[in-house]
MARDREN-842140 format. One record per residue (C-alpha): residue in three letters; x, y, z. Coordinates in steps of 0.05 Angstrom, whole numbers, plus 32768, in hexadecimal, padded with zeros to 4 digits. Example, Ala and Ser with C-alpha at 12.3 -4.5 7.8 and 13.67 -1.06 7.14 Angstrom:
# residues 2
{pt 'Ala' {80F6 7FA6 809C}}
{pt 'Ser' {8111 7FEB 808F}}
This chain:
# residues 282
{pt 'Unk' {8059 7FC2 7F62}}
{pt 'Unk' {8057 7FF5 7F21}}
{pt 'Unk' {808F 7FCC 7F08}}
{pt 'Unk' {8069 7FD0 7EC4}}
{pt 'Unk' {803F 8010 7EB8}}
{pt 'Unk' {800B 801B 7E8C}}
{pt 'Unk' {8031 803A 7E41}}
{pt 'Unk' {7FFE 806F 7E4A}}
{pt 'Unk' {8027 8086 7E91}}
{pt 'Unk' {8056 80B6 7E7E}}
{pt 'Unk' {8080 80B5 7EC3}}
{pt 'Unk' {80B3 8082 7EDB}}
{pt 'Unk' {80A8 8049 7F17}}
{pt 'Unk' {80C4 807A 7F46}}
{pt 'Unk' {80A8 80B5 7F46}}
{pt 'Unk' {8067 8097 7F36}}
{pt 'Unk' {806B 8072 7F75}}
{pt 'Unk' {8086 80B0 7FA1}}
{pt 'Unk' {8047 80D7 7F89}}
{pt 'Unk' {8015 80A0 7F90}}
{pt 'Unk' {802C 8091 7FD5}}
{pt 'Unk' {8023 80E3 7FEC}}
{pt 'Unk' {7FE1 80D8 7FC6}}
{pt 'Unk' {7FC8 80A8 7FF2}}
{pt 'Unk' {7FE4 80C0 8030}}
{pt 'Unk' {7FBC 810D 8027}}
{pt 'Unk' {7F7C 80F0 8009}}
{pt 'Unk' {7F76 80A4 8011}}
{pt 'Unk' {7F5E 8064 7FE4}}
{pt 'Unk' {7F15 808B 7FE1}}
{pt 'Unk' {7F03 80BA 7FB5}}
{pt 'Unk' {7F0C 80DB 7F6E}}
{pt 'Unk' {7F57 80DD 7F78}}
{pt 'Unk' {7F5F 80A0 7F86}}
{pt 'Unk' {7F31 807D 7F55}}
{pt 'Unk' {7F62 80AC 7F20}}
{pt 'Unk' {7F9D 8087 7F37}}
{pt 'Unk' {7F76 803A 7F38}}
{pt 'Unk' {7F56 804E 7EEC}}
{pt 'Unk' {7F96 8067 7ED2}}
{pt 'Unk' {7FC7 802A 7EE9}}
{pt 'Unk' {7F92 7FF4 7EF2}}
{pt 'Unk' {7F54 8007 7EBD}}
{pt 'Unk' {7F31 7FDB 7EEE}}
{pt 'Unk' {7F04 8014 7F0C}}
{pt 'Unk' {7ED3 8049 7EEB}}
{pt 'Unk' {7EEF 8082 7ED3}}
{pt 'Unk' {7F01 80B2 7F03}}
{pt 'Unk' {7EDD 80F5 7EE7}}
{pt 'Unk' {7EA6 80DE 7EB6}}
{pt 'Unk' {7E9E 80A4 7EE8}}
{pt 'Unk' {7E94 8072 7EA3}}
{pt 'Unk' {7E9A 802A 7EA7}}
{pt 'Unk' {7ED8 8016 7E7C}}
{pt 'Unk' {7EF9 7FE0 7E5A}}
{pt 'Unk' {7F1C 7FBE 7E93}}
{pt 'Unk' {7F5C 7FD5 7E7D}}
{pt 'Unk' {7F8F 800D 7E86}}
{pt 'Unk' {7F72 804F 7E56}}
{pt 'Unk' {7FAE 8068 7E22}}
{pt 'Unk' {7FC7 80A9 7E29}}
{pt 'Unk' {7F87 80C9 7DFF}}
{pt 'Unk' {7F56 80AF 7E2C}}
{pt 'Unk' {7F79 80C4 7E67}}
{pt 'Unk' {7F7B 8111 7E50}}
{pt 'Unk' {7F38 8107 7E34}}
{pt 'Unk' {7F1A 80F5 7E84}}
{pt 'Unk' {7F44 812D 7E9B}}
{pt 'Unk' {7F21 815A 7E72}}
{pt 'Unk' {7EDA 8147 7E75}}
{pt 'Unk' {7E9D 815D 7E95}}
{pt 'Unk' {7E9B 813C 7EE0}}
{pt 'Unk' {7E60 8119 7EF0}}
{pt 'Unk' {7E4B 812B 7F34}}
{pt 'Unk' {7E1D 8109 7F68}}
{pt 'Unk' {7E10 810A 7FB1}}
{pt 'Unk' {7E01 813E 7FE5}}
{pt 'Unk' {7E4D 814C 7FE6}}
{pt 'Unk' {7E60 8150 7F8F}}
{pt 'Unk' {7EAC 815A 7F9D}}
{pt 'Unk' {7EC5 8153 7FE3}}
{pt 'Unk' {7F10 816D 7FF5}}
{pt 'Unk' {7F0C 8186 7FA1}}
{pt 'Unk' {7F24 8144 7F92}}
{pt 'Unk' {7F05 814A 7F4A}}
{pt 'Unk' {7F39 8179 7F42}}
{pt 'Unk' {7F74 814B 7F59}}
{pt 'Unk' {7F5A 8118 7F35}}
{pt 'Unk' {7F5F 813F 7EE9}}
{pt 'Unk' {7FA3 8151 7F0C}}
{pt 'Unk' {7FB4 810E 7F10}}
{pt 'Unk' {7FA7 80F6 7EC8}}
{pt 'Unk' {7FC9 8131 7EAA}}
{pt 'Unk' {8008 811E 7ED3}}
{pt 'Unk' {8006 80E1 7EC6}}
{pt 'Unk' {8004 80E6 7E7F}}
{pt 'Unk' {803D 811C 7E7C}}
{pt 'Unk' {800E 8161 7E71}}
{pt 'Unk' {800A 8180 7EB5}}
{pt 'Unk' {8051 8197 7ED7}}
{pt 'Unk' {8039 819A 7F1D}}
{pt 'Unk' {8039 8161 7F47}}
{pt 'Unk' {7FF5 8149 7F4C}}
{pt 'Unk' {7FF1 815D 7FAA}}
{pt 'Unk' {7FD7 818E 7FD0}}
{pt 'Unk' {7FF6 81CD 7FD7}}
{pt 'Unk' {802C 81DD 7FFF}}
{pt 'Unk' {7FFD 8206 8029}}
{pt 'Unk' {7FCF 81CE 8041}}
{pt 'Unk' {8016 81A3 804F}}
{pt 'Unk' {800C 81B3 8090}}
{pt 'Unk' {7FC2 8195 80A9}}
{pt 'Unk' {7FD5 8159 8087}}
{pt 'Unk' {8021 8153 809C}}
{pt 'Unk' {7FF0 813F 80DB}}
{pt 'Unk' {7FB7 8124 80C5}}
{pt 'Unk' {7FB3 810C 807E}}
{pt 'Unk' {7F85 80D8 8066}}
{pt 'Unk' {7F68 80A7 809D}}
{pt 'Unk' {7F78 8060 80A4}}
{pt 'Unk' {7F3F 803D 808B}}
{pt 'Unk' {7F4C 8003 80BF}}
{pt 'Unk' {7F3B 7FF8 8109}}
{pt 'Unk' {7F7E 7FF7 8132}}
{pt 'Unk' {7F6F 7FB1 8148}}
{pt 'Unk' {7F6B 7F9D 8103}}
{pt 'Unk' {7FB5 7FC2 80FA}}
{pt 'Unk' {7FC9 7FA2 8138}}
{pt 'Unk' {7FB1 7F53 8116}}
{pt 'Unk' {7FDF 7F60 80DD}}
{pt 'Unk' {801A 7F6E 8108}}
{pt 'Unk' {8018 7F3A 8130}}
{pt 'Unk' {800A 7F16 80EE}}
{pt 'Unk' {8047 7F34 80D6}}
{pt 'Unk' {806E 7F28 811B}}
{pt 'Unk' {8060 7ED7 810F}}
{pt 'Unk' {8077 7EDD 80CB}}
{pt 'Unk' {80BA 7F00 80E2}}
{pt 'Unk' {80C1 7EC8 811B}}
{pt 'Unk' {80B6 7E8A 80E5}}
{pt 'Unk' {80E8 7EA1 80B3}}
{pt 'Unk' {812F 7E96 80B5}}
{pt 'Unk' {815C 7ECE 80CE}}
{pt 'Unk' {8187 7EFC 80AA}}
{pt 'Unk' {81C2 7EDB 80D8}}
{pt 'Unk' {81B0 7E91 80C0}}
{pt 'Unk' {81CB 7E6A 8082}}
{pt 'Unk' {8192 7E67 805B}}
{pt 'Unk' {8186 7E75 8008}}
{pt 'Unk' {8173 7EBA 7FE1}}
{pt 'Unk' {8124 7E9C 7FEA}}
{pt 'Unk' {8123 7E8F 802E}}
{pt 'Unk' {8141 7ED3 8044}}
{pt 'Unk' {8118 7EF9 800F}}
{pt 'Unk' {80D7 7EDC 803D}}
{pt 'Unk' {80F9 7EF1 807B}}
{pt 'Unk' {810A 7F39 8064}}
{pt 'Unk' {80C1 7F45 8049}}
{pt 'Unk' {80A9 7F2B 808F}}
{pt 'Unk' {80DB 7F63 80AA}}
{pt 'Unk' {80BF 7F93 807C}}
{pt 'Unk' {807F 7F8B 8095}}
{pt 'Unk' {808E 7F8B 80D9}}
{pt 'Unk' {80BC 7FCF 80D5}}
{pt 'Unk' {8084 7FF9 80B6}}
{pt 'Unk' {8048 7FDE 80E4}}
{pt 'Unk' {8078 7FE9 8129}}
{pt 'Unk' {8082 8031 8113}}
{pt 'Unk' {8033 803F 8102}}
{pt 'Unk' {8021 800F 8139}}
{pt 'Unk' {804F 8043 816A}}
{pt 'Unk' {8084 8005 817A}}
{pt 'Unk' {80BC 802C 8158}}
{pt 'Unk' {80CA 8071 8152}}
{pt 'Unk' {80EE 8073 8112}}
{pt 'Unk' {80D6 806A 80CD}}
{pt 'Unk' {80EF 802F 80A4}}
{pt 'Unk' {8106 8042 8063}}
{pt 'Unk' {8123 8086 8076}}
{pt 'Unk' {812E 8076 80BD}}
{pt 'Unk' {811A 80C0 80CF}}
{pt 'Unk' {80F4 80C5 8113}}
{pt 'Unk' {80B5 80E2 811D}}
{pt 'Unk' {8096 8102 8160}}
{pt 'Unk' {8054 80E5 815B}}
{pt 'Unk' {8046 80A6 8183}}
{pt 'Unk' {8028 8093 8140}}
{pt 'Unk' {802B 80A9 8102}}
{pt 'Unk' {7FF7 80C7 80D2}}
{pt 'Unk' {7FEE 80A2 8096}}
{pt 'Unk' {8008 80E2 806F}}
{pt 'Unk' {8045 80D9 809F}}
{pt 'Unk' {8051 809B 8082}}
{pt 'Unk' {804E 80A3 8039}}
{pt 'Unk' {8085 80DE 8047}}
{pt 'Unk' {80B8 80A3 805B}}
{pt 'Unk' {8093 8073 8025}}
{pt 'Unk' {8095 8097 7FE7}}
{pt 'Unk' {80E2 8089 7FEB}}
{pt 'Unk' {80DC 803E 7FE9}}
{pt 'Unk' {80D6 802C 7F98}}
{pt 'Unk' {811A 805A 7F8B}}
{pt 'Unk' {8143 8029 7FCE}}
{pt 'Unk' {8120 7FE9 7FB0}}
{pt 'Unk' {813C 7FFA 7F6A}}
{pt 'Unk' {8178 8008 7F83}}
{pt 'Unk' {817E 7FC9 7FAB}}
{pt 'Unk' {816A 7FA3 7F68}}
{pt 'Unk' {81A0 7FC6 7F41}}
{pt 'Unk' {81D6 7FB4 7F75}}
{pt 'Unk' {81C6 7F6E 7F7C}}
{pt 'Unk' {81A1 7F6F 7FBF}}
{pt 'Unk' {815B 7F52 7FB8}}
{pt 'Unk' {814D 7F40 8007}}
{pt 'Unk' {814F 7F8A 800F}}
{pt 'Unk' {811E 7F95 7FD3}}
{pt 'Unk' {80F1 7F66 7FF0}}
{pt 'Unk' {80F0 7F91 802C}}
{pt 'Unk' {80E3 7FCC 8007}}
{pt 'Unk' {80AB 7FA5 7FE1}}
{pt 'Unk' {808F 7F94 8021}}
{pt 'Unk' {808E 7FDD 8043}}
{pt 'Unk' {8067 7FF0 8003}}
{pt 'Unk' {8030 7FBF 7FFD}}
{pt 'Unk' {8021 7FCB 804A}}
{pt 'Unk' {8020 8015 8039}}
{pt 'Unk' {7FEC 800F 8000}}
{pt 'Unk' {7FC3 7FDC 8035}}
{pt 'Unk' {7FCE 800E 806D}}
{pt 'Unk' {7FB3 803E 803C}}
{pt 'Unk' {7F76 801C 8028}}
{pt 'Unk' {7F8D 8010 7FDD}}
{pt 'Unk' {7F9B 7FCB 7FE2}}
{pt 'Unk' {7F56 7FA1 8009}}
{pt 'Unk' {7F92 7F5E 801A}}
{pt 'Unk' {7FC3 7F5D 8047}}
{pt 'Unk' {800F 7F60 803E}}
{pt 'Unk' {800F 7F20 8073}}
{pt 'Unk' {7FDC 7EEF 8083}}
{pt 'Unk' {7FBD 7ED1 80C9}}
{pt 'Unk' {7FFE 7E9E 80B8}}
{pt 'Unk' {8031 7EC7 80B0}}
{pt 'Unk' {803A 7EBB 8062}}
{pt 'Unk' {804E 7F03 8042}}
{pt 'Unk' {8022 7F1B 8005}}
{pt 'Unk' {8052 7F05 7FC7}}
{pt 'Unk' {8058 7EB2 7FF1}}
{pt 'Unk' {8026 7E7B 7FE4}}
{pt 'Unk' {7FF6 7E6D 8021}}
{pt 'Unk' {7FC3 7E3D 8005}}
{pt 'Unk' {7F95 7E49 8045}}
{pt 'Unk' {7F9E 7E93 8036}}
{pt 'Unk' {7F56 7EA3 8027}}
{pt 'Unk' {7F33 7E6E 8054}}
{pt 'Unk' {7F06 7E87 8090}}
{pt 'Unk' {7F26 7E7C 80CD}}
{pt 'Unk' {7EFC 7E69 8108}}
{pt 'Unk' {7F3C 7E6B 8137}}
{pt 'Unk' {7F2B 7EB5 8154}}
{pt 'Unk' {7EEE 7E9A 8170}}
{pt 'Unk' {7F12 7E62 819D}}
{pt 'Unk' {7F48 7E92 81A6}}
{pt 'Unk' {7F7C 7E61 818F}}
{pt 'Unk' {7F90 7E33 814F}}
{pt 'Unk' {7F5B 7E05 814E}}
{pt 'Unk' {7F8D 7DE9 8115}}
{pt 'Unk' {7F6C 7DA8 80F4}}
{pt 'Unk' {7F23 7DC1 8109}}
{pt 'Unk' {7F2C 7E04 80DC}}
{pt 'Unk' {7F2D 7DF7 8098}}
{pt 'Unk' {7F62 7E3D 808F}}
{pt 'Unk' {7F95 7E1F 80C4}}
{pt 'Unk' {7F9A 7DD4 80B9}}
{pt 'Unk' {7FD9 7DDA 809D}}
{pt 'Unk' {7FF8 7E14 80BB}}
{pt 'Unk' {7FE3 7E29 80FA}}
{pt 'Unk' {7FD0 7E79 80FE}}
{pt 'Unk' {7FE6 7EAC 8128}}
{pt 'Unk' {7FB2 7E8E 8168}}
{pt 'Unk' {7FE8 7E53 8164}}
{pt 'Unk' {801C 7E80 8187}}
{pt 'Unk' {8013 7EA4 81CB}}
């Protein structure tokens, strides 16, 4: 993830990842702000001020000032809820290198959202799926303490991944898992969570430059549940089969009719012929 940035983004991986994470985790996957961040990286959104279709690819450096600077088109009852018009210009300036500040709230509203932050866009027993999702994909990979090659523990670390960051929001664990810092809540805000995130992309570099890619994968895999937890990303970082985002799972996308039984119905589903899913265990 933002291995390779648009040339128009003027800040490296890591810091671009430590302030997209805090984005998320004060105002969510919804909004001006975050339509800044998709249109800017992605290009595959309309443009977050002037709310123009574009080109389908990531704007140079002109066009991103250009947005920044134009008139907003408004519309609903509510034109700019939470001023997010406003952190959206901030946004685009930042990222292409002509605005100082870091594009967050102010230190003064820290506080509400050191508590609150942006919502979870997802039911809890839709949170609670993927872990046990994630829990299955843990239990089917080899472990850490088993011969086994770079690929094989690279699945079982991203399983691990998974599972760390989901037990701490889920309230299984107390302490975060790329800082390891604990937190009082039972469970913790969303905005909670993209404090211990945004450090992720600098420990996964490092464990690339020191020759430790299991623990990259990990890191990989705390991040792409943080961007689902967030409402960024619509997938999954594990399927109903325990396969981890980056794996192939050829059922991945199938309906599953096993919920409705309430077990693997295996060679009467057309997702879990295969493999069975998660209704296979327990």
């Amino acid at each position: 993830m933002l291995d390779q940035l648009p040339e128009a983004v003027s800040q490296p991986p890591a810091t671009l990842w430590s302030v997209f994470a805090r984005s998320l985790g004060e105002q969510g996957a919804i909004g001006r702000t975050a339509l800044a961040w998709r249109w800017a990286l992605t290009g595959g959104c309309p443009s977050p001020i002037t709310l123009n279709q574009t080109a389908g690819r990531p704007p140079g450096r002109g066009e991103l000032l250009g947005e920044a600077d134009a008139q907003a088109e408004l519309g609903g009852t509510e034109a700019d809820p939470g001023d997010q018009i406003m952190y959206a210009r901030a946004v685009l300036h930042w990222l292409a290198g002509d605005f100082g500040a870091l594009p967050l709230f102010s230190s003064a509203a820290k506080h509400r959202y050191a508590t609150e932050g942006a919502p979870v866009p997802y039911p809890w027993t839709l949170i609670n799926d993927v872990h046990s999702w994630a829990m299955l994909g843990q239990w089917r990979a080899p472990h850490s303490n088993e011969s086994g090659s770079g690929g094989t523990l690279i699945v079982t670390e991203w399983a691990h991944g998974v599972v760390q960051l989901l037990d701490w929001v889920c309230g299984v664990s107390a302490e975060s898992p790329v800082t390891g810092l604990p937190v009082l809540a039972r469970r913790p805000s969303l905005y909670q969570v993209s404090l211990d995130v945004q450090h992720a992309m600098v420990a996964r570099m490092h464990a690339r430059e020191t020759g430790e890619p299991v623990e990259a994968a990990r890191m990989e895999a705390i991040m792409e549940t943080f961007v689902w937890l967030a409402g960024w990303s619509l997938v999954p970082p594990v399927d109903r089969h325990g396969h981890g985002l980056p794996f192939d799972c050829v059922e991945r996308h199938a309906p599953c009719a096993c919920d409705a039984q309430g077990y693997c119905i295996r060679a009467a589903c057309s997702a879990c012929w295969r493999v069975p899913c998660v209704r296979g265990f327990g």
